[in-house]
C-alpha positions as CSV (number, residue, x, y, z in Angstrom):
1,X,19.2,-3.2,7.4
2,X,17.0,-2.0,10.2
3,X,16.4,-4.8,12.3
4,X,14.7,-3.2,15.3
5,X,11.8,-1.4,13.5
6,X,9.3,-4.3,14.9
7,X,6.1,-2.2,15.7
8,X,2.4,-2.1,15.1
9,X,1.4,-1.9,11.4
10,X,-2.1,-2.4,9.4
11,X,-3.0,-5.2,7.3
12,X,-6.1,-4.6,5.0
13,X,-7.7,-6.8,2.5
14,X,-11.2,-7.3,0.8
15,X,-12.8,-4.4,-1.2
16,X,-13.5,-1.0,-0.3
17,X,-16.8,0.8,-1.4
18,X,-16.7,3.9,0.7
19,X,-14.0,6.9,1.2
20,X,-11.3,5.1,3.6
21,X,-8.0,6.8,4.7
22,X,-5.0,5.2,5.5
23,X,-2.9,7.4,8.0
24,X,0.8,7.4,8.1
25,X,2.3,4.4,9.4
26,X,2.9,0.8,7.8
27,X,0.1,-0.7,5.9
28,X,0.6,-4.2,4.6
29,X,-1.7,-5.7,1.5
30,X,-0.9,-9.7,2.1
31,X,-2.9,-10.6,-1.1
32,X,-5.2,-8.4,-3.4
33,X,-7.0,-5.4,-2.5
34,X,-9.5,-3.8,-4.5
35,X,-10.7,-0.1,-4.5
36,X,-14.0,-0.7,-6.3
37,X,-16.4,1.8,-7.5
38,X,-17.9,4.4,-5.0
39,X,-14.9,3.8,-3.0
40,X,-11.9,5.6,-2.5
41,X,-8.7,5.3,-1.0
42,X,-7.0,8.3,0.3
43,X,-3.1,7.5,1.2
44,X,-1.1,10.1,3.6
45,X,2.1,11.6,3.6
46,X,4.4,9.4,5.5
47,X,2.6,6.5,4.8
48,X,4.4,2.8,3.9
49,X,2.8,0.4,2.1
50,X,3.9,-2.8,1.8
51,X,2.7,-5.5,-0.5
52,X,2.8,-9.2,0.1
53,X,3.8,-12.3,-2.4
54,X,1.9,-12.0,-5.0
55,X,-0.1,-9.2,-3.5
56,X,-2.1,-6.4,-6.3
57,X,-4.0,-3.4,-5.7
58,X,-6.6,-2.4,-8.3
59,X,-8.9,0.4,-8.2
60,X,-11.5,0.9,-9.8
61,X,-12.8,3.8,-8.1
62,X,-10.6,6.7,-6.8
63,X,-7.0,6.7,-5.3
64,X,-5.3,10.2,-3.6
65,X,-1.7,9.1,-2.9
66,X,-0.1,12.9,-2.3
67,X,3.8,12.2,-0.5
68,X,5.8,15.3,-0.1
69,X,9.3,15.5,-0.2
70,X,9.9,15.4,3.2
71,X,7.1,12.5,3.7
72,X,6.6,10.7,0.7
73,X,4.7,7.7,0.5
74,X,6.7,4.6,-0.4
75,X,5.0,1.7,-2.2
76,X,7.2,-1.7,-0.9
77,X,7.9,-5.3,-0.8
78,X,6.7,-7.2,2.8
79,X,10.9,-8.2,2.5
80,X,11.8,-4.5,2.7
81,X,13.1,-3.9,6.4
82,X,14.5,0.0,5.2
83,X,10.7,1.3,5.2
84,X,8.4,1.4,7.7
85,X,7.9,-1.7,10.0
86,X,9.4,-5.1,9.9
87,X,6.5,-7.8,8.7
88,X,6.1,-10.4,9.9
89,X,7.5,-13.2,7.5
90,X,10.0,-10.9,6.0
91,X,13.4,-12.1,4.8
92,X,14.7,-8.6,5.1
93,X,15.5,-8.9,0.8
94,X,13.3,-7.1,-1.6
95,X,13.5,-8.3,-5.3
96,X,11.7,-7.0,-8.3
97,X,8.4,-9.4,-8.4
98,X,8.1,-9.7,-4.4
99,X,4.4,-8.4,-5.6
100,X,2.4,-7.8,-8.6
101,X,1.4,-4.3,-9.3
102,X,-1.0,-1.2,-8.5
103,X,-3.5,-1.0,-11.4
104,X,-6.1,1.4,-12.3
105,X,-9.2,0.5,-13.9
106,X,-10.9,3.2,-16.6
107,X,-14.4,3.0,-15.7
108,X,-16.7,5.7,-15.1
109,X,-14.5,8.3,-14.5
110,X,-11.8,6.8,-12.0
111,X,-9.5,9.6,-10.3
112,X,-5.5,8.2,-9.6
113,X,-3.8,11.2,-8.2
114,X,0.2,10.4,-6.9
């Protein structure tokens, strides 16, 4: 367990209309976050995303989630310590059904590229 990665991460929520990036770094999603249409979400190499209890994203417009092997993009629990920065809250155990899910919606022509 990596108990001294405290640092600065993101925390988004609400609905996105427009193109938005999301940099590498942490990025935590406390509840649900929605990618609606006109909007997408463009996730970079590198980048950590960590999802609270309960916590969904759906899109409905476009996501771009392109990790490499040497920078991937990891898709976590809020308890997960290993990746990224420590959250505030955190228990430092991840557990199948710390959050709900990523979902994308098929309406007018939605693009979900990982």
């Amino acid at each position: 367990m990596n108990l001294f990665n405290y640092c600065d991460y993101f925390t988004h929520s609400g609905t996105i209309y427009e193109p938005v990036t999301w940099a590498e770094g942490t990025h935590y999603i406390p509840s649900s976050f929605y990618v609606y249409y006109g909007g997408s979400l463009t996730i970079e190499p590198g980048a950590v995303i960590k999802f609270g209890p309960g916590a969904e994203l759906n899109v409905i417009g476009e996501i771009i989630a392109d990790g490499t092997e040497d920078n991937p993009i990891v898709f976590t629990s809020m308890d997960d310590n290993n990746n990224g920065c420590i959250i505030d809250g955190s228990d430092g155990i991840p557990e199948p059904g710390d959050w709900k899910y990523i979902e994308t919606h098929g309406y007018q022509n939605p693009l979900a590229q990982f």
